[in-house]
Residue frames relative to the residue before (quaternion, step in Angstrom):
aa qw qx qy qz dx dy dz
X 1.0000 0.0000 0.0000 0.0000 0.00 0.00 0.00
X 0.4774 -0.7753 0.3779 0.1676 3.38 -0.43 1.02
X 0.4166 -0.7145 0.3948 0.4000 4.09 -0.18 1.09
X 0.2349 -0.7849 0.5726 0.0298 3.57 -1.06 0.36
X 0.2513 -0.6900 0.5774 0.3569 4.45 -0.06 0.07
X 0.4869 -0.6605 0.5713 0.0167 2.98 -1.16 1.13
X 0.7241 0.0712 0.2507 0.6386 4.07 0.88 -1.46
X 0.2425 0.5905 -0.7505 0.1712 3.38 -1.47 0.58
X 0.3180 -0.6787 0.6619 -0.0108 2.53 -1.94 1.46
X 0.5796 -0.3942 -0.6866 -0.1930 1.61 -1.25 1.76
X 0.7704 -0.3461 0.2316 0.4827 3.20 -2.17 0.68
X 0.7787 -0.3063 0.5107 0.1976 2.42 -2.49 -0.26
X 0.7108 0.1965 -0.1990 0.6454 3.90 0.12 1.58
X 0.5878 0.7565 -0.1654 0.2344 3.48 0.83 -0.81
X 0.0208 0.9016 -0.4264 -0.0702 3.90 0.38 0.32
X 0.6248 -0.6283 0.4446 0.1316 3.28 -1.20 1.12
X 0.2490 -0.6645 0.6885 0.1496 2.95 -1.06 0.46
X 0.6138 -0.7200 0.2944 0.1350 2.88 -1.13 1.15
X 0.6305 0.2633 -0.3234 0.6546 3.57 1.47 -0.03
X 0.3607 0.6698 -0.5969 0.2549 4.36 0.98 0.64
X 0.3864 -0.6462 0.5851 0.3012 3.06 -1.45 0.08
X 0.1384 -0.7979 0.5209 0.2701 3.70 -1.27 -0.31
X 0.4189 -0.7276 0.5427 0.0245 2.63 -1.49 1.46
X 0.1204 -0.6320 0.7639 0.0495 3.70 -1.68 0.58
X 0.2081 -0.6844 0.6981 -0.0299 3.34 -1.29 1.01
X 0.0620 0.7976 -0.5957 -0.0713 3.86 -0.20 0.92
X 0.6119 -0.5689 0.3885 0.3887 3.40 -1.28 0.33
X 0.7489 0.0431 -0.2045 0.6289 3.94 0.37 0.23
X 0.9012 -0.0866 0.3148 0.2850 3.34 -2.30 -0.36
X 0.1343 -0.8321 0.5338 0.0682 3.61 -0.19 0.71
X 0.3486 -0.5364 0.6176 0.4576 3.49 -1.08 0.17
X 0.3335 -0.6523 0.5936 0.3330 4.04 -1.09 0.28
X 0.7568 0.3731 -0.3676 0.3909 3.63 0.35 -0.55
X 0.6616 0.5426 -0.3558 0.3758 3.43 0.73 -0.30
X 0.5628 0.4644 -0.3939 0.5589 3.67 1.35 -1.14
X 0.6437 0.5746 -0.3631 0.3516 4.13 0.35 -0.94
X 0.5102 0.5317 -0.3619 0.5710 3.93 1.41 -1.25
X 0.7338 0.5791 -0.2465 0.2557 3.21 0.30 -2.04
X 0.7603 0.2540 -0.1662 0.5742 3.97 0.90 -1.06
X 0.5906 -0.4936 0.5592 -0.3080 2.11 -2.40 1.65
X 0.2487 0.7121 -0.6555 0.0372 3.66 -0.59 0.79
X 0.0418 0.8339 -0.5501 -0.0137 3.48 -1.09 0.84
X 0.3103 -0.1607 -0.9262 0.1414 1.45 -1.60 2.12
X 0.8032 -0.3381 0.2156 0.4405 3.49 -1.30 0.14
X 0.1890 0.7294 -0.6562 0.0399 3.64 -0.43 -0.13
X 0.4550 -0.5871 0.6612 0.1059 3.42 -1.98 1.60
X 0.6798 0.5943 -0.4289 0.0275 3.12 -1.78 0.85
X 0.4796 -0.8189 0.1618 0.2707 2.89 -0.74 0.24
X 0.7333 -0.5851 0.2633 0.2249 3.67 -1.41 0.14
X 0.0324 0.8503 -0.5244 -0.0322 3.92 -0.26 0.80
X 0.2682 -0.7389 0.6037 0.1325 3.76 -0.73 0.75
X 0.3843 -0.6032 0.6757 0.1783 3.72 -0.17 1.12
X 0.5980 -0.5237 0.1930 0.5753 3.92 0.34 -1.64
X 0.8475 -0.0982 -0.0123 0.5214 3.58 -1.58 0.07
X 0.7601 0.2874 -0.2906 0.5052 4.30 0.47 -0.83
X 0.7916 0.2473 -0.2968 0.4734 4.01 0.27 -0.10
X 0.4130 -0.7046 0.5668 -0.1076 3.11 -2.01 0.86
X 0.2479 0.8789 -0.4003 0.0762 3.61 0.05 0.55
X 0.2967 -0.7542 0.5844 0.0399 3.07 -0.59 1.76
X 0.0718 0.7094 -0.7003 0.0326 3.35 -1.17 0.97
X 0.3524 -0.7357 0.5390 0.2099 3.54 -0.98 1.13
X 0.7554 -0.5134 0.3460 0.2147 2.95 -1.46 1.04
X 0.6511 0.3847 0.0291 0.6536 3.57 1.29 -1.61
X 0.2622 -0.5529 0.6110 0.5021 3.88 -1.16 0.07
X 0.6884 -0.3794 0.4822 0.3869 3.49 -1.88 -0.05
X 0.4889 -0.5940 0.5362 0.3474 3.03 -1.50 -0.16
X 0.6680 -0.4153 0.4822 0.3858 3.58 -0.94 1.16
X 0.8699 0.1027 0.0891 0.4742 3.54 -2.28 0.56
X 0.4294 0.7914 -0.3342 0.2786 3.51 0.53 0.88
X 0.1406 -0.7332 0.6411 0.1780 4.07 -0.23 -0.03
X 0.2711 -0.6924 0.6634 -0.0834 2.99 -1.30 1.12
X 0.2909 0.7752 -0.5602 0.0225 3.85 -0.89 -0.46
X 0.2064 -0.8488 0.4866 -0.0154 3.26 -0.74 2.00
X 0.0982 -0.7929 0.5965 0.0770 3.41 -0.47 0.43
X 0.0270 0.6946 -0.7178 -0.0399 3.72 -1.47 0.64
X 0.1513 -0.8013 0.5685 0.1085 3.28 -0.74 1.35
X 0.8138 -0.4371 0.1693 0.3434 2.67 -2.20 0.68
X 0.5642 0.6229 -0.4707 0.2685 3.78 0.74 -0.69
X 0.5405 0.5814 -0.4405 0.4193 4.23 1.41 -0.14
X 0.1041 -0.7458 0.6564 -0.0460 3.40 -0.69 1.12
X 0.6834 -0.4611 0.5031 0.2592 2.84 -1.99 0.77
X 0.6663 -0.4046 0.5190 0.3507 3.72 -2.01 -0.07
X 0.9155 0.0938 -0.0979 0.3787 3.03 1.08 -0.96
X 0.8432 -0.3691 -0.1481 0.3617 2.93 1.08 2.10
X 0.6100 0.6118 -0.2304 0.4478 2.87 1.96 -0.70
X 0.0906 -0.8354 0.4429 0.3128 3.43 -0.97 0.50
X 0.6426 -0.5621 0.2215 0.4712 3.20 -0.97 -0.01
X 0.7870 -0.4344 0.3721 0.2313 3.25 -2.20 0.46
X 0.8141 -0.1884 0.1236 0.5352 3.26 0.58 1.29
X 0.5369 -0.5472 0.4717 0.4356 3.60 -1.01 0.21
X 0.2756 -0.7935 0.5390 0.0622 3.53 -1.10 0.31
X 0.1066 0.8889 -0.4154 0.1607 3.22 0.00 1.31
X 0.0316 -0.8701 0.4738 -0.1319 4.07 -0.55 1.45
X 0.1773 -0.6989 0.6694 0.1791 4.08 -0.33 0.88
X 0.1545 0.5621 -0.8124 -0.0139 3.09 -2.03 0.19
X 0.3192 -0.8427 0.4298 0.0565 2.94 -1.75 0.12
X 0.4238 -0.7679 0.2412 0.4154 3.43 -0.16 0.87
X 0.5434 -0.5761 0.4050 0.4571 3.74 -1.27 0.22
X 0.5280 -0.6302 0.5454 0.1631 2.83 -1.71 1.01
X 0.6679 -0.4523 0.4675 0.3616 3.41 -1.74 -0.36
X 0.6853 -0.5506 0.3389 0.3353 3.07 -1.68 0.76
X 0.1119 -0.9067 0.3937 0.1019 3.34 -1.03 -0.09
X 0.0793 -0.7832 0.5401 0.2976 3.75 0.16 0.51
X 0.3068 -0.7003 0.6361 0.1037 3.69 -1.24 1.72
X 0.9391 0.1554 0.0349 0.3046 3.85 0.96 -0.41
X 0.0876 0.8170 -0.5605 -0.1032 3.73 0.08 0.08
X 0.3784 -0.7421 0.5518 -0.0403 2.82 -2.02 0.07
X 0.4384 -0.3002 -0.7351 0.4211 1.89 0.01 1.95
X 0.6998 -0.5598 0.2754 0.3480 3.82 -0.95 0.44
X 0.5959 -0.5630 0.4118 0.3980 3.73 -0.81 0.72
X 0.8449 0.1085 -0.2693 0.4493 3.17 -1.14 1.93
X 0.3836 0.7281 -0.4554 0.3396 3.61 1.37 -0.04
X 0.3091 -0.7377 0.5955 0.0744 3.99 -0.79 1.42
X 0.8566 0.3299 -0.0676 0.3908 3.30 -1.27 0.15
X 0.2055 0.7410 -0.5021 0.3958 3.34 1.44 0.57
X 0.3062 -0.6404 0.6622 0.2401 3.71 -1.30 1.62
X 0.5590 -0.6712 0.4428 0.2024 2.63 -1.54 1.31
X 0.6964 0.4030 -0.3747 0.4606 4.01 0.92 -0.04
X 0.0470 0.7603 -0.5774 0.2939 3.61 1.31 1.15
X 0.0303 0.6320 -0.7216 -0.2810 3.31 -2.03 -0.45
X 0.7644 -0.5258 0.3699 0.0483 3.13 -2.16 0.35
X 0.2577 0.7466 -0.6014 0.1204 3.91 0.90 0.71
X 0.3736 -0.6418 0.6671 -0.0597 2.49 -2.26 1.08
X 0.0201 -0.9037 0.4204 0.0783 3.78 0.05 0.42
X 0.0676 -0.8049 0.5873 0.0510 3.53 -0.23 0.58
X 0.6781 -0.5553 0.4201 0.2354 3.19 -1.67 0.98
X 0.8510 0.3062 -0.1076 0.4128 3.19 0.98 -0.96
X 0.3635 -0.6061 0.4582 0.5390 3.80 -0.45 -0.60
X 0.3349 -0.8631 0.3716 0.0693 2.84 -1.51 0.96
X 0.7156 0.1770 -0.1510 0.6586 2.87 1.73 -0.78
X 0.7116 -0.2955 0.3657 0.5222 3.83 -0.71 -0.12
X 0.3922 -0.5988 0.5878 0.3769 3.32 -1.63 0.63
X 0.5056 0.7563 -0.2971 0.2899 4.06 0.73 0.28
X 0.6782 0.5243 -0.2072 0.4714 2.77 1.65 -1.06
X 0.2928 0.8243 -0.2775 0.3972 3.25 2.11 -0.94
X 0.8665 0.2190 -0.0382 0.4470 3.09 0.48 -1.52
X 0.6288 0.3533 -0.1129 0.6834 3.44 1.25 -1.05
X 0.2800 0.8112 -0.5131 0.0134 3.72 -0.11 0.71
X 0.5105 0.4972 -0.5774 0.3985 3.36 0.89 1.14
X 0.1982 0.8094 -0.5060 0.2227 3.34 1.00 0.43
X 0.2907 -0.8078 0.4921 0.1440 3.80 -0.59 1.32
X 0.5894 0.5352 -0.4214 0.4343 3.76 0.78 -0.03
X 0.2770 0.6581 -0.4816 0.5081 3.88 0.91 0.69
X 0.3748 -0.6592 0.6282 0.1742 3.46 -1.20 0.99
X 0.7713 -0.3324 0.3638 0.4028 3.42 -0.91 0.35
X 0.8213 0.4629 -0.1672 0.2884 2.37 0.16 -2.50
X 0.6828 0.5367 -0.1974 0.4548 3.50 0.96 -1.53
X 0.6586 0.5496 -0.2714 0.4364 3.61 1.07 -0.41
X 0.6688 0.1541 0.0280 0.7267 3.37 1.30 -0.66
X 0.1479 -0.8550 0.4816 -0.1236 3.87 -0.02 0.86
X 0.7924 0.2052 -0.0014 0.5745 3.29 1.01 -0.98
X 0.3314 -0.6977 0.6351 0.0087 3.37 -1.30 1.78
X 0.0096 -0.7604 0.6447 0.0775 3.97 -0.22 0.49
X 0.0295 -0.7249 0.6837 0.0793 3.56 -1.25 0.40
X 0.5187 -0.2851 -0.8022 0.0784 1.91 -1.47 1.72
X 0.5257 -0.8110 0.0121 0.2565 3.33 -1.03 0.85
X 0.5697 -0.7238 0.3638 0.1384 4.04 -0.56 0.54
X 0.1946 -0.7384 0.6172 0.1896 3.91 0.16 1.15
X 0.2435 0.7101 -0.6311 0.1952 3.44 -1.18 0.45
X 0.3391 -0.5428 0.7261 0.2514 3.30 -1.43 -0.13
X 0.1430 -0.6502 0.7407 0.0904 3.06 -1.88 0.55
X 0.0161 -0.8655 0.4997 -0.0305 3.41 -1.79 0.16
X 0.5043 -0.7140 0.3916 0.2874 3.72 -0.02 1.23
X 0.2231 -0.6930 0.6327 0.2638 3.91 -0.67 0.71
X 0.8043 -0.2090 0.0801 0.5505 3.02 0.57 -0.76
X 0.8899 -0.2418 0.0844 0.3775 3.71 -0.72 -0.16
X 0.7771 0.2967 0.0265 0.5544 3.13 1.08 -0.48
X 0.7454 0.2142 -0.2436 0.5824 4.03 1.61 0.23
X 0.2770 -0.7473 0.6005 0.0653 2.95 -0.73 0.82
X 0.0363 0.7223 -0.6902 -0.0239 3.88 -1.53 0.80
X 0.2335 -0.7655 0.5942 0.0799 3.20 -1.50 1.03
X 0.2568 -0.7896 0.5565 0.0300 3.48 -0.38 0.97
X 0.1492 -0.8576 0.4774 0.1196 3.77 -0.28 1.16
X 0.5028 -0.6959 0.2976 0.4176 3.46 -0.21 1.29
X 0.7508 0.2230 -0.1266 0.6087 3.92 1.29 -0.81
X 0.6217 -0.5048 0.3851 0.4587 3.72 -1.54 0.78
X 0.5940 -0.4545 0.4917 0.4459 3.75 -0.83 0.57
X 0.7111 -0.5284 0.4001 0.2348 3.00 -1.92 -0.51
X 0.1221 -0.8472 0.4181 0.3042 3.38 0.30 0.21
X 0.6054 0.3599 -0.4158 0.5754 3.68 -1.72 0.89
X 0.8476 0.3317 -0.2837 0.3018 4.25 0.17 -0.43
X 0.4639 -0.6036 0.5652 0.3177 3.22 -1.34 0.55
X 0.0773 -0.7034 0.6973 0.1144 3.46 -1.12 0.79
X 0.3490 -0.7649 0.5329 0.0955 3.59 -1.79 0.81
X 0.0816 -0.8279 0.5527 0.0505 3.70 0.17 0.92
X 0.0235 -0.7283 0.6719 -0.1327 3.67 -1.17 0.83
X 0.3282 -0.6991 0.6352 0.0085 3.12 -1.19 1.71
X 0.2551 -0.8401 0.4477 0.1695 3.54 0.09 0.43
X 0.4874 -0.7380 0.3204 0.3395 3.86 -0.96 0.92
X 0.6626 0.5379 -0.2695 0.4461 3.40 -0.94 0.37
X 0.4844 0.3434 -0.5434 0.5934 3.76 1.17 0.33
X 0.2766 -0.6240 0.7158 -0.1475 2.10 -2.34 1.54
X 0.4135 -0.7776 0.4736 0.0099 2.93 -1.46 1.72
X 0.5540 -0.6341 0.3508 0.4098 4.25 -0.24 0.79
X 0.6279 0.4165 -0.4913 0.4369 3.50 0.45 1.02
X 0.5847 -0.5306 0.3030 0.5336 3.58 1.31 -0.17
X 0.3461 0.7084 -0.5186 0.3310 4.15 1.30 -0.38
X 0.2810 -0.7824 0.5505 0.0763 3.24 -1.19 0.76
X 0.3308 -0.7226 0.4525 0.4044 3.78 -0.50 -0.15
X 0.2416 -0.7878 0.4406 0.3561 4.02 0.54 0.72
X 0.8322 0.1891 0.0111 0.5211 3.37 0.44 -1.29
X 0.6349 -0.5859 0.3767 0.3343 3.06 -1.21 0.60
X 0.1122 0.8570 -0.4292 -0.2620 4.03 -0.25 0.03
X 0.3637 -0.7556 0.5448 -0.0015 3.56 -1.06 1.23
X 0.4302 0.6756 -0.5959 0.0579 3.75 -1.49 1.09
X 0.6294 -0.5191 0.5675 0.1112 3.21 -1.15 1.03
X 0.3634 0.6178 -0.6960 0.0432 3.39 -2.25 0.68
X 0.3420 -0.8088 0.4720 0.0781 3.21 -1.21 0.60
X 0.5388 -0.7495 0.3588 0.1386 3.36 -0.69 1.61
X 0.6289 -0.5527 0.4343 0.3322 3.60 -0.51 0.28
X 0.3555 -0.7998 0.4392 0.2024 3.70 -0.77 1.24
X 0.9593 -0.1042 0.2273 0.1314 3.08 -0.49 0.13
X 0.3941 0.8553 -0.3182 0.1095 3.87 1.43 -0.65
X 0.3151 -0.6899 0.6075 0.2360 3.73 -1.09 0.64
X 0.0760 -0.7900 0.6024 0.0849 3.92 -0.11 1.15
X 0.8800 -0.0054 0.0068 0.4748 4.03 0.86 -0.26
X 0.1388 -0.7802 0.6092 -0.0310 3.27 -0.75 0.98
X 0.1291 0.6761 -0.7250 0.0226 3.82 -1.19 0.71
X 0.2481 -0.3030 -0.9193 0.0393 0.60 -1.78 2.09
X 0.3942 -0.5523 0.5606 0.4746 3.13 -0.80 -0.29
X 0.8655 -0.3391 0.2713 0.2495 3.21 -2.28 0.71
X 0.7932 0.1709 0.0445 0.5828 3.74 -0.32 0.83
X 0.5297 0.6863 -0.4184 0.2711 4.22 0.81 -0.21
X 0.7361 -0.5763 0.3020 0.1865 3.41 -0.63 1.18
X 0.8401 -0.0981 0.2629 0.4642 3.54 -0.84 -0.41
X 0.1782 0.7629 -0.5214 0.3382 3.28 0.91 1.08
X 0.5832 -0.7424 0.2731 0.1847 3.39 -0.77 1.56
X 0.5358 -0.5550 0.4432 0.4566 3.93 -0.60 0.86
X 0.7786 0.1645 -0.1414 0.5888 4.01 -0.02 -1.02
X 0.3346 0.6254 -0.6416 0.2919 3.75 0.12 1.31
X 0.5423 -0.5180 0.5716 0.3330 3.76 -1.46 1.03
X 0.1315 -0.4585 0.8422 0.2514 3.19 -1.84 0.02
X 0.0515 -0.7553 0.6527 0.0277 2.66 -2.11 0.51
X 0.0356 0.8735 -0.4845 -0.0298 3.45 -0.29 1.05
X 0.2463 -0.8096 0.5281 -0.0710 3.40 -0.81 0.66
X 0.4210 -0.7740 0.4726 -0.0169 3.00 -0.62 2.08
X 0.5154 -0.6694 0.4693 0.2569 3.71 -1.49 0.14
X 0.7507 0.1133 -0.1102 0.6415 3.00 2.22 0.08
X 0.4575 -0.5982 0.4270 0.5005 3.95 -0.85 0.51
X 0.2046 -0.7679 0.5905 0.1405 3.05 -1.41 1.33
X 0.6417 -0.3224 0.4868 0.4973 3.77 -1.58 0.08
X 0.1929 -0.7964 0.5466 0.1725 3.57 -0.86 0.90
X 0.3842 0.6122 -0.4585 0.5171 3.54 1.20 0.40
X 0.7821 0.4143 -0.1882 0.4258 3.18 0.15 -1.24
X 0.6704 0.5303 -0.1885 0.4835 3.63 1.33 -0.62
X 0.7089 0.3521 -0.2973 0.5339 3.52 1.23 -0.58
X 0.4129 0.5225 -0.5077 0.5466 3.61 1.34 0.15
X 0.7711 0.3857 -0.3554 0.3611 3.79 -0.15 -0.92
X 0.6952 0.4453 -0.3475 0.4445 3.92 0.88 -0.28
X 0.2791 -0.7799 0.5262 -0.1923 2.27 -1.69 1.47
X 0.0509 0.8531 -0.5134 -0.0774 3.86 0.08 0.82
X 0.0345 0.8390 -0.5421 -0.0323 3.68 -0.23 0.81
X 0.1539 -0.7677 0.6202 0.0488 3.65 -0.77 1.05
X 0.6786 -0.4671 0.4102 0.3912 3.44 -1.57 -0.17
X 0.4911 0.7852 -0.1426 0.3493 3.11 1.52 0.87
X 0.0586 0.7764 -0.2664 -0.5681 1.90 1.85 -2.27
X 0.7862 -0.1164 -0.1554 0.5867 3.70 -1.06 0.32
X 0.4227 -0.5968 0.6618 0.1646 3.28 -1.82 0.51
X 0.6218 -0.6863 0.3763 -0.0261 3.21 -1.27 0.59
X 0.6191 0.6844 -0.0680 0.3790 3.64 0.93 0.43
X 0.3460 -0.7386 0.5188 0.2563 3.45 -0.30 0.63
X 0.3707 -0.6969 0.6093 0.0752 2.94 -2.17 1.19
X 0.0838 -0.6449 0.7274 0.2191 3.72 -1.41 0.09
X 0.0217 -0.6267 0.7430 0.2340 3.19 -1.79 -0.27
X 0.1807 -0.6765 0.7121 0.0519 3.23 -1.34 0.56
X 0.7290 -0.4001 0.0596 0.5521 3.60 -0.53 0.92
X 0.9502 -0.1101 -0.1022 0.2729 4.21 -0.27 -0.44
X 0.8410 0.2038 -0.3409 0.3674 2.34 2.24 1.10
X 0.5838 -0.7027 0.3007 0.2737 3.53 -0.83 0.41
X 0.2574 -0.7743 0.5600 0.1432 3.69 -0.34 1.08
X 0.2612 0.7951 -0.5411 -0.0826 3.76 -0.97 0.18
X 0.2793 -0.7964 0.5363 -0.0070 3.09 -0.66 1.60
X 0.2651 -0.7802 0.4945 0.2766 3.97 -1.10 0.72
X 0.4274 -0.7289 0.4390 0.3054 2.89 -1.19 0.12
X 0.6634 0.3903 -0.0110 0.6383 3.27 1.70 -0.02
């Protein structure tokens, strides 16, 4: 009865890693020199031969492969069992090594305007990146930096971040962004994803948050009999910088400017006269 492989690594769908080896599992005892004559990588590839025992084989190239690659091994019929038989025909399987990281998505998307400023930041990658463990256990100190903290924002943004699951990442800014500014996220090259994929190139995109907007004012616009030592109040679509907000107000009467001190409290701005 003629020998036959039984398993090989790797399976069917499966990508290499560029410094793996491959394996063949036959169904009995192999001759070793014949199965070693007998296989084939193509394109060419150096290296060299280990026997786990008498039914497996493991080719491990000298060099790693080359990234994003096809491969296709072949072991012809001339490899014969220990006990004389050879095998069922030549035997021949492609696979391919693993490619490079990849961002498949942001959030919000590169060049998006008018972004609310109490948004967050996802990042998707193609691949997983960190363990499904960390998911769950995510103070877990064996994390690279890089993979722990992924994203560089400019200008920059306290926050926390956190893995949804293996392979997306969200950043949660402890305050609402700025409003009016473009901000510049950047995945730096060289994070790496738990199959060996690399990021090649850095990848970079920008968006810009929503400026500013008065949605309500009291009095309102044109109101009647409205009291000499009444507040105005005006009220933004986001909390503004109250420096920057009590510089921009302005109370002008038939006087000219009005007198009086401002607060803000997150989006809005009281100003009361003194006169």
């Amino acid at each position: 009865m003629p020998a036959v492989v039984i398993q090989r690594t790797p399976e069917r769908g499966q990508e290499l890693r560029p410094d793996g080896a491959i394996e063949l599992v036959f169904d009995r005892a192999m001759n070793r020199a014949s199965v070693e004559a007998a296989l084939q990588v193509s394109p060419a590839v150096k290296g060299s031969f280990e026997w786990p025992d008498e039914r497996t084989v493991r080719f491990q190239p000298d060099k790693p492969l080359k990234r994003e690659s096809e491969y296709q091994v072949t072991i012809g019929a001339e490899a014969r069992a220990n006990d004389g038989n050879p095998l069922d025909g030549a035997y021949r399987f492609r696979f391919r090594t693993v490619g490079y990281l990849e961002v498949a998505q942001v959030i919000p998307a590169d060049d998006t305007q008018d972004v609310e400023a109490t948004g967050t930041i996802t990042v998707i990658f193609n691949r997983p990146v960190v363990p499904l463990q960390l998911v769950s256990d995510p103070t877990r100190a064996d994390l690279p930096a890089q993979a722990r903290q992924p994203l560089i924002i400019d200008p920059p943004v306290s926050g926390a971040g956190e893995w949804l699951n293996t392979s997306i990442y969200v950043f949660t800014p402890d305050l609402p962004l700025a409003g009016g500014t473009t901000y510049r996220v950047r995945v730096d090259a060289g994070l790496s994803d738990t199959t060996g994929g690399v990021l090649e190139e850095a990848y970079t995109w920008s968006f810009s948050t929503q400026p500013p907007a008065v949605v309500w004012v009291s009095p309102t616009e044109d109101a009647p009999l409205v009291g000499v030592d009444a507040a105005v109040q005006v009220t933004f679509n986001m909390p503004v910088d109250a420096a920057s907000a009590q510089a921009a107000f302005r109370l002008e009467g038939p006087g000219g400017a009005v007198d009086g001190s401002a607060t803000v409290d997150g989006p809005t701005l009281v100003f009361t006269p003194t006169n």
